[in-house]
Kinemage of the C-alpha trace (Angstrom):
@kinemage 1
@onewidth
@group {chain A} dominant
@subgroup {mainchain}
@vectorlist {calphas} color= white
{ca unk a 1} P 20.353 2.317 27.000
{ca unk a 2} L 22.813 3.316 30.301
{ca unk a 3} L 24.526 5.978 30.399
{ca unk a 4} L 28.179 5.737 28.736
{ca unk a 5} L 26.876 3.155 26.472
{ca unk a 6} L 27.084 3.162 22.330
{ca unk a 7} L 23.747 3.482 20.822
{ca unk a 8} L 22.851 0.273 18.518
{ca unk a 9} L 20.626 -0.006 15.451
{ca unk a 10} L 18.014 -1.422 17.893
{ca unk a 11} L 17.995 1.510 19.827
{ca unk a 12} L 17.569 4.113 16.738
{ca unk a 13} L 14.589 1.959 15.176
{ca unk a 14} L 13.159 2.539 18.492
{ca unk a 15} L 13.248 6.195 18.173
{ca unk a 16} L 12.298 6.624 15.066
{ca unk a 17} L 8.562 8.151 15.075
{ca unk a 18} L 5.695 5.501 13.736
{ca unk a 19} L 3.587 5.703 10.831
{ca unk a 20} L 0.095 6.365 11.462
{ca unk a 21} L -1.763 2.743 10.809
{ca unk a 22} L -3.149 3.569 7.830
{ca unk a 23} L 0.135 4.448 6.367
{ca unk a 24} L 1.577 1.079 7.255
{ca unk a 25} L 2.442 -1.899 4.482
{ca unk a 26} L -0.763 -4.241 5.356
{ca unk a 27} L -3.416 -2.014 4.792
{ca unk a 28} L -2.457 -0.137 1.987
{ca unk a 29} L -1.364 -3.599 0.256
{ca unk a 30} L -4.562 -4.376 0.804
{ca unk a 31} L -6.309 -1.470 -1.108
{ca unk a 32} L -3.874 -1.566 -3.543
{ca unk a 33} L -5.233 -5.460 -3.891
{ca unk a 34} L -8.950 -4.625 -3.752
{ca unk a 35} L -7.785 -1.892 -6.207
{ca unk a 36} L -6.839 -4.116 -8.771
{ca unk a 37} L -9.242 -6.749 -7.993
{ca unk a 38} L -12.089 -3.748 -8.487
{ca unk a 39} L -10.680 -3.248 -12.261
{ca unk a 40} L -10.787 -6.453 -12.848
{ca unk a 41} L -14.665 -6.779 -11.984
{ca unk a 42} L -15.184 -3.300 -13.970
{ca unk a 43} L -13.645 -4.581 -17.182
{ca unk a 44} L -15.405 -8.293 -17.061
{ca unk a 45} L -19.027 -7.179 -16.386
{ca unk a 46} L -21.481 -6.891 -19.148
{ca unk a 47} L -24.163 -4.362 -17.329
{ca unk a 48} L -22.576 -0.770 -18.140
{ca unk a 49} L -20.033 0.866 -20.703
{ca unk a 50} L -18.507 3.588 -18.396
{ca unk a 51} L -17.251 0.747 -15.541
{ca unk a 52} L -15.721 -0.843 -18.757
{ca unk a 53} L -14.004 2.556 -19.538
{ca unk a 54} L -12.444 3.297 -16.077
{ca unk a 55} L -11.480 -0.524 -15.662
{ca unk a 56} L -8.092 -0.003 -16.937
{ca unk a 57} L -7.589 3.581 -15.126
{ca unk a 58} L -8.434 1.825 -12.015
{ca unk a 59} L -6.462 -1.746 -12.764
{ca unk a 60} L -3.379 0.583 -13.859
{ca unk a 61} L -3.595 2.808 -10.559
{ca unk a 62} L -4.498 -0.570 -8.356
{ca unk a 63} L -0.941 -1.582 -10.167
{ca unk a 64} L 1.096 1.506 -9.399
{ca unk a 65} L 0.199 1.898 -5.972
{ca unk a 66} L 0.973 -2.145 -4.601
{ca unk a 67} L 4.738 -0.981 -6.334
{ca unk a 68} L 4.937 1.776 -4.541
{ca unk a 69} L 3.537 0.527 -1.188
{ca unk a 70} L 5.426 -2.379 -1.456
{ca unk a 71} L 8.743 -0.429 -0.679
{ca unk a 72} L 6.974 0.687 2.534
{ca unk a 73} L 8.791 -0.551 5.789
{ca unk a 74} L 6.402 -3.238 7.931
């Protein structure tokens, strides 16, 4: 930007402090996904009764946070 000029959006995105990477959409889409994908393993195996118990907890919180990190800027 010169001197004198007006500031665009371009120029305030710029600015604007970054997310660490961890914080970012991708990755936390992606635990959200093995998240879900974990509950689902938990509530279809036969071997043990308390992976069956948490299976929902962890589907249900696999769920919640992929709607929540989806709202997350790229």
């Amino acid at each position: 930007m010169t001197p004198g000029s007006v500031p665009d959006a371009s120029d305030e995105q710029a600015a604007a402090p970054r997310r660490p990477a961890w914080l970012r959409r991708g990755p936390m889409e992606a635990v959200a996904t093995t998240l879900i994908g974990l509950g689902v393993l938990m509530l279809l195996q036969p071997l043990t009764i308390v992976l069956y118990e948490y299976s929902f907890v962890t589907t249900l919180a696999g769920t919640v946070m992929f709607m929540i990190v989806s709202k997350f800027p790229d």
